[in-house]
N, CA and C of each residue as an Amber inpcrd file, in Angstrom:
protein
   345
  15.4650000  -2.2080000 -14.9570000  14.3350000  -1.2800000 -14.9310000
  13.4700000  -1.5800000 -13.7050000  13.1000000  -0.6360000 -13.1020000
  12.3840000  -0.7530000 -11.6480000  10.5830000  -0.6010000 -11.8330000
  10.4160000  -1.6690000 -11.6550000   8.8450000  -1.4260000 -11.8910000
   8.2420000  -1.6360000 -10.0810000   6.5950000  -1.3410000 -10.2680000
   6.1840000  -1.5710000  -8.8370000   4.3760000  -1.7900000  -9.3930000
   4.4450000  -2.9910000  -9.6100000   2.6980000  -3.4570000 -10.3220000
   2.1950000  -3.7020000  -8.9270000   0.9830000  -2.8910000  -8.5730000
   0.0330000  -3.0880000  -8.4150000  -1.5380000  -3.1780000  -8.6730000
  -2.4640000  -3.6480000  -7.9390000  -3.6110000  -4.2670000  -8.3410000
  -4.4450000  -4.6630000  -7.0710000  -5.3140000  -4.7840000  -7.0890000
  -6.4490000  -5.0050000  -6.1680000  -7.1250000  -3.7860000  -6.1480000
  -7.2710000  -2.6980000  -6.3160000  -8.0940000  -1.5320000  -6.3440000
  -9.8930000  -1.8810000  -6.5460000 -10.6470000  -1.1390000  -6.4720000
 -11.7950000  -0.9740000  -6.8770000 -13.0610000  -0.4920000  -6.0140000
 -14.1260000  -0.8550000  -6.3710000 -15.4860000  -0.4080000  -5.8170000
 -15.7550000  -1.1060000  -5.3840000 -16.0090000  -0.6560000  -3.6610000
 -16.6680000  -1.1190000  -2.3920000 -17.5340000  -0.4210000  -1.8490000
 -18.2680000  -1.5820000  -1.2000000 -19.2580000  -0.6000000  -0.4520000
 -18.8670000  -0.8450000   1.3290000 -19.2770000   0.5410000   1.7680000
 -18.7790000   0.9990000   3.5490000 -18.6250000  -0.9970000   4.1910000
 -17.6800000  -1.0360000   4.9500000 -17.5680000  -2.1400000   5.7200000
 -16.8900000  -3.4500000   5.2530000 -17.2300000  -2.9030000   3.8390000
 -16.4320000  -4.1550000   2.8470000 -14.6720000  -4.0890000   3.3420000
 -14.4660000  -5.2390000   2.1020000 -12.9760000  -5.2800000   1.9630000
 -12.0530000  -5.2730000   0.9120000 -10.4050000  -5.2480000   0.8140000
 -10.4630000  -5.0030000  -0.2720000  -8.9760000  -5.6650000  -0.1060000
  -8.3630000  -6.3000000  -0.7020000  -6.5640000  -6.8750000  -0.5740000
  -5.7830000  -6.1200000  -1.9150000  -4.7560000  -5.4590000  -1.3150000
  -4.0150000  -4.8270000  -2.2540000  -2.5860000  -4.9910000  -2.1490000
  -1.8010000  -5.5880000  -3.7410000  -0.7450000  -6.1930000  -3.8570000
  -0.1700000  -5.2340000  -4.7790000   1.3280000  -5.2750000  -4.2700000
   2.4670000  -4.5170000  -4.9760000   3.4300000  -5.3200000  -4.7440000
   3.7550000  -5.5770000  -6.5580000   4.7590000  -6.4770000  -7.0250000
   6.1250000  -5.4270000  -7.3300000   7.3350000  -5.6940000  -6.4000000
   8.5360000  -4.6910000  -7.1850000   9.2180000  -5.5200000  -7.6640000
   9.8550000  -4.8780000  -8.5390000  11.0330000  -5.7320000  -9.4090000
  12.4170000  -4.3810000 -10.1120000  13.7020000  -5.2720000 -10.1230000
  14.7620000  -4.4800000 -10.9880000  15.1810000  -3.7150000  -9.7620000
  14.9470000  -3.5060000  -8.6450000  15.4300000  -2.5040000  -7.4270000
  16.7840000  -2.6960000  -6.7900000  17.8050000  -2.1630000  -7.3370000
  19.2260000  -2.5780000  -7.1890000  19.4680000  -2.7070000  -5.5000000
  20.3310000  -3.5100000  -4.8800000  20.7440000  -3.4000000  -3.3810000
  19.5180000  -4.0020000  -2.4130000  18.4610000  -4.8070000  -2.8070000
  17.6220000  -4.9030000  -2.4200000  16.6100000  -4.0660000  -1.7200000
  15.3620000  -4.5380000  -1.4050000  14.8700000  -3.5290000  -1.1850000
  14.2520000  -3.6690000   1.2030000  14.2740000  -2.5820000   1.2490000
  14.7250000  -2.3510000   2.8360000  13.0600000  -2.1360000   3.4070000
  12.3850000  -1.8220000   2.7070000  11.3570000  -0.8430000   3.0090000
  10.0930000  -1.3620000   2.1390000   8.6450000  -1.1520000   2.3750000
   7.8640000  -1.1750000   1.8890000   6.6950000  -0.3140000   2.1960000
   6.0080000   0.0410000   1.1460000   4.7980000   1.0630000   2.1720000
   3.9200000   1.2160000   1.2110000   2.5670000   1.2850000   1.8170000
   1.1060000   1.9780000   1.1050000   0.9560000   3.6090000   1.8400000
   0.3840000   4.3140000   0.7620000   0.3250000   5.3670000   0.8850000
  -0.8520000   5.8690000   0.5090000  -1.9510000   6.7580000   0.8650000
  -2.7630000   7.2720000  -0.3040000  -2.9160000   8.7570000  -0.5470000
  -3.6440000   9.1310000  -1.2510000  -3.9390000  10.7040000  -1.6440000
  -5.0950000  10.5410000  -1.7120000  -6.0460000  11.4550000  -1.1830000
  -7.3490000  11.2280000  -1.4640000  -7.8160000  12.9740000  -2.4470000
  -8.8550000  13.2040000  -2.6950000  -8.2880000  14.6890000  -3.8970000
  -8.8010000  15.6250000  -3.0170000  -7.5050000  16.8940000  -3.4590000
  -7.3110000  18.0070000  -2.5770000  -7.0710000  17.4140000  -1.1640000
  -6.2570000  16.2310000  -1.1170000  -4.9600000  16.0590000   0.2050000
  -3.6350000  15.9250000   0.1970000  -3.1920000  16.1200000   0.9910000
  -1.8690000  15.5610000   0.6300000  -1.5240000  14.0790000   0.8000000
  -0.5300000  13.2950000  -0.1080000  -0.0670000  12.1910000   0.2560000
   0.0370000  11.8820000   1.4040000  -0.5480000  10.7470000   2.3800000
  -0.1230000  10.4830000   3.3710000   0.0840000   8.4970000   3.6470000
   0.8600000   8.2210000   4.5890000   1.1370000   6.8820000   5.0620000
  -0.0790000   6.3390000   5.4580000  -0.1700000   4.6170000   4.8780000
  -1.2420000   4.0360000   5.8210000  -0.3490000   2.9030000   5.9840000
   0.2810000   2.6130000   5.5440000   0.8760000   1.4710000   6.1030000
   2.3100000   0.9480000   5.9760000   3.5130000   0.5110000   6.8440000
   4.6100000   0.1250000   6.0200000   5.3170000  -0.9730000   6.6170000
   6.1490000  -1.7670000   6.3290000   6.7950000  -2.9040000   6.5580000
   7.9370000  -2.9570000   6.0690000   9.0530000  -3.4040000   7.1760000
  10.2820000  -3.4920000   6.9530000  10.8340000  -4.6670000   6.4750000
  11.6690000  -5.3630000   6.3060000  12.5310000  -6.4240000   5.7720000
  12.1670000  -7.2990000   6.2460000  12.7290000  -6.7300000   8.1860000
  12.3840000  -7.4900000   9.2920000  10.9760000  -8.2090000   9.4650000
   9.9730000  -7.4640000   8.9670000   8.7740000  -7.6770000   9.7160000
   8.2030000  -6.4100000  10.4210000   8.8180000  -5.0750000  10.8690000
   8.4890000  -4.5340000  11.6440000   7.5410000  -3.9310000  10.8620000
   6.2590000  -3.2620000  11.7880000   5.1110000  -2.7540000  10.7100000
   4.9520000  -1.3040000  11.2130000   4.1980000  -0.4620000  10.6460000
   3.8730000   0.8300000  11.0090000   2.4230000   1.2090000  11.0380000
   1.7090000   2.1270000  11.1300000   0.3720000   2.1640000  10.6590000
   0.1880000   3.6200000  11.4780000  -0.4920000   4.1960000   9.6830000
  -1.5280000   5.0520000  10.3090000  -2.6160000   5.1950000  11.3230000
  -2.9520000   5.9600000  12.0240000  -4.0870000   5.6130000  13.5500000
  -5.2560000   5.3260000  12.6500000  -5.5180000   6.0920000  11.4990000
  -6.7620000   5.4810000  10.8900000  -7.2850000   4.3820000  10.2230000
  -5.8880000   3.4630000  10.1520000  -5.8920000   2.0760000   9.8490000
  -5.2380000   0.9960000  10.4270000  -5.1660000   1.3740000  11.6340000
  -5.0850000   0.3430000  13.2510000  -6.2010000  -0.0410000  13.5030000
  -5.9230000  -1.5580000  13.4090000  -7.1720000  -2.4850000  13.8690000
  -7.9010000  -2.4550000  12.4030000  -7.6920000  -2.4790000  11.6860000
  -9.0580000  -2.1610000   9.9910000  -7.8810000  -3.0110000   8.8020000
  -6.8320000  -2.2110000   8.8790000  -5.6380000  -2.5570000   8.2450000
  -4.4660000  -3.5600000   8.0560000  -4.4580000  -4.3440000   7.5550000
  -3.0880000  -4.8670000   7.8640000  -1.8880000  -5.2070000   6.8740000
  -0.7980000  -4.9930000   6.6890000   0.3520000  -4.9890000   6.3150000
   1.1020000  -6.3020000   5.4750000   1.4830000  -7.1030000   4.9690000
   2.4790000  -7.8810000   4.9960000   3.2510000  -8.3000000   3.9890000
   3.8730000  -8.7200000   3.5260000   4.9780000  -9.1700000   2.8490000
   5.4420000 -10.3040000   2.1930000   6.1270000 -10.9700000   1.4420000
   6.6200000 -11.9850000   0.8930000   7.6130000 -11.4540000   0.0080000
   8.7600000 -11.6040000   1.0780000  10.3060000 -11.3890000   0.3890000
  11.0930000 -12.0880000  -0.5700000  10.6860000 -13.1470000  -0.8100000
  10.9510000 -14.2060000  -2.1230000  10.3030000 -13.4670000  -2.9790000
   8.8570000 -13.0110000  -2.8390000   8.6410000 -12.3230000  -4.3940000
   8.5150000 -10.6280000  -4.3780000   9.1710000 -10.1000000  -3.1130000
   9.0830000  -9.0610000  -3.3240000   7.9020000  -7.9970000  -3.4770000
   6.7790000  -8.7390000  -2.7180000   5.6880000  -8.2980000  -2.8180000
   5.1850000  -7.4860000  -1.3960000   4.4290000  -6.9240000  -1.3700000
   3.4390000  -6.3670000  -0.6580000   2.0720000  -5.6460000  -0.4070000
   1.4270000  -6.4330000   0.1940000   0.2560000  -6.8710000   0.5730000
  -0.5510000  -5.8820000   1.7550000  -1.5500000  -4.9640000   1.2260000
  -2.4590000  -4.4820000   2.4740000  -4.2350000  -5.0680000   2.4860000
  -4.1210000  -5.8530000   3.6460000  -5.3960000  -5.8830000   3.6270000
  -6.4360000  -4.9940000   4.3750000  -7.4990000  -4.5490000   3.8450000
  -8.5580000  -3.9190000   3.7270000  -9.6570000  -4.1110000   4.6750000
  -9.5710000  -4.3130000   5.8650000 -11.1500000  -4.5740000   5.8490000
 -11.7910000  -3.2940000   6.8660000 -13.5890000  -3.2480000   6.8800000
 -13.7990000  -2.1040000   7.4160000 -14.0310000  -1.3320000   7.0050000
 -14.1360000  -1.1350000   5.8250000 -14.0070000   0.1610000   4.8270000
 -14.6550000   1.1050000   5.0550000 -14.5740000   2.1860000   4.7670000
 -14.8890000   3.5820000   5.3030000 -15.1480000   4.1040000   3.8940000
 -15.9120000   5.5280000   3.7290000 -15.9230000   6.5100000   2.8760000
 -15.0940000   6.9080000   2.6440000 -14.4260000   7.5220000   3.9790000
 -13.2230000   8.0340000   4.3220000 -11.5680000   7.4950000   3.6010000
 -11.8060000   6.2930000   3.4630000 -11.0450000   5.3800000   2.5780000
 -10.5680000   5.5250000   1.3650000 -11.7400000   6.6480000   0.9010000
 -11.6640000   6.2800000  -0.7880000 -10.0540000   7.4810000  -1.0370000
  -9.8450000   6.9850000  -1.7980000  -8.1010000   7.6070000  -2.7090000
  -7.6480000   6.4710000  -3.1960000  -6.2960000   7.4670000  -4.1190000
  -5.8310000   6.3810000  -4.6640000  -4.3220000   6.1240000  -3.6900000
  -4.1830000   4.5950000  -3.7110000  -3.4230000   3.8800000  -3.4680000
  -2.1040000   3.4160000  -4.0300000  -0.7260000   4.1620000  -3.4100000
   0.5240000   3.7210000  -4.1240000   1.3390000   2.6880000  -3.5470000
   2.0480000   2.6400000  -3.8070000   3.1610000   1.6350000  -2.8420000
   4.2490000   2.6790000  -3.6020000   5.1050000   2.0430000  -2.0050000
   6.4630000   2.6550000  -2.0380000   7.3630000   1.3460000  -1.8680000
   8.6290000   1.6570000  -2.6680000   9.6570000   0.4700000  -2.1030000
  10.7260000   1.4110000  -2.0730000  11.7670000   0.8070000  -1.1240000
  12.7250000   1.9120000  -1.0860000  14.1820000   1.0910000  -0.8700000
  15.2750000   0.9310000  -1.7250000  16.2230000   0.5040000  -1.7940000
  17.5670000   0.8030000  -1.6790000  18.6360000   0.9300000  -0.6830000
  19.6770000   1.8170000  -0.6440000  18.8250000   3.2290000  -0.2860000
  19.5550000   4.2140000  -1.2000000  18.8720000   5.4050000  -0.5610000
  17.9790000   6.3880000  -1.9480000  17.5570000   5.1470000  -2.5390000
  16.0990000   5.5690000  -3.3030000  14.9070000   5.1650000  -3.2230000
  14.3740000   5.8090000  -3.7240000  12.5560000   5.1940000  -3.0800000
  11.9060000   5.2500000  -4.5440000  11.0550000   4.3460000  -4.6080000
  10.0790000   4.2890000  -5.8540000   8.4760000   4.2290000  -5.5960000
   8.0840000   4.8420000  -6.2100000   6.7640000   4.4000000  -6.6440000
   6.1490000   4.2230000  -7.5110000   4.7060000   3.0250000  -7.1210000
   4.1800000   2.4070000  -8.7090000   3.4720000   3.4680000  -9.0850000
   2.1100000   3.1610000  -9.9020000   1.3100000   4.5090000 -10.2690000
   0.2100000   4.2010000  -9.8570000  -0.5960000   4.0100000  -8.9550000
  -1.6470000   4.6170000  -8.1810000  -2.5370000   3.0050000  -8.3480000
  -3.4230000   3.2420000  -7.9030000  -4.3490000   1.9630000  -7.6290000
  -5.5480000   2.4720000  -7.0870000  -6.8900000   2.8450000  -7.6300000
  -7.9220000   3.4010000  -6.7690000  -8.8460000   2.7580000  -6.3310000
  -9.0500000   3.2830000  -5.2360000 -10.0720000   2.3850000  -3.9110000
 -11.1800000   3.6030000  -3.8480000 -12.7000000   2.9230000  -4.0540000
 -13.5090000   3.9090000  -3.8120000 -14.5700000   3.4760000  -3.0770000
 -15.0940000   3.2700000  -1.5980000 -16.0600000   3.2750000  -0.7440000
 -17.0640000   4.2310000  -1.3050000 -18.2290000   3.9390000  -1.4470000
 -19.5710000   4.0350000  -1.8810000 -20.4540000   2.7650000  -1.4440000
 -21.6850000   3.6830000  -1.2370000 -22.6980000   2.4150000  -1.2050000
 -23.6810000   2.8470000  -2.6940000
């Protein structure tokens, strides 16, 4: 069974920070891919961040330099850290893992900038 726990979500205020972890597990063929994503309401899903096996990273322009990415392949985890926070920020937060040629996601994680 393929799960994808994440956690770190919550209420910040502008400039703060915030570390957000996604635990996968059960993902047959290992997994190739990793990624944060958010939706903020009335948007569409979009990328903020992703990391490959390798190491290689990606990033949205709006979370270059604010954002950062990383990994731990022994536990299959992945890690975005937060800092900088914006209004602009607030949605909720998924992770993606993607294994062979399926992709999963957990169920959401919300981040909300307010002062």
């Amino acid at each position: 069974q393929v799960q994808l726990v994440e956690s770190g979500g919550g209420l910040v205020q502008p400039g703060g920070s915030l570390r957000l972890s996604c635990a996968a597990s059960g993902i047959p063929f290992g997994i190739s891919y990793m990624g944060w994503y958010r939706q903020a309401p009335g948007k569409q899903r979009e990328l903020v961040a992703a990391i490959t096996s390798r190491g290689v990273t990606n990033y949205a322009g709006s979370a270059k330099g604010r954002f950062t990415i990383s990994r731990d392949n022994a536990k299959n985890t992945v890690y975005l850290q937060m800092n900088s926070l914006k209004h602009e920020d607030t949605a909720v937060y998924y992770c993606n893992a993607r294994g062979g040629i399926d992709s999963y996601w957990g169920q959401g994680t919300q981040v909300t900038v307010s002062s």
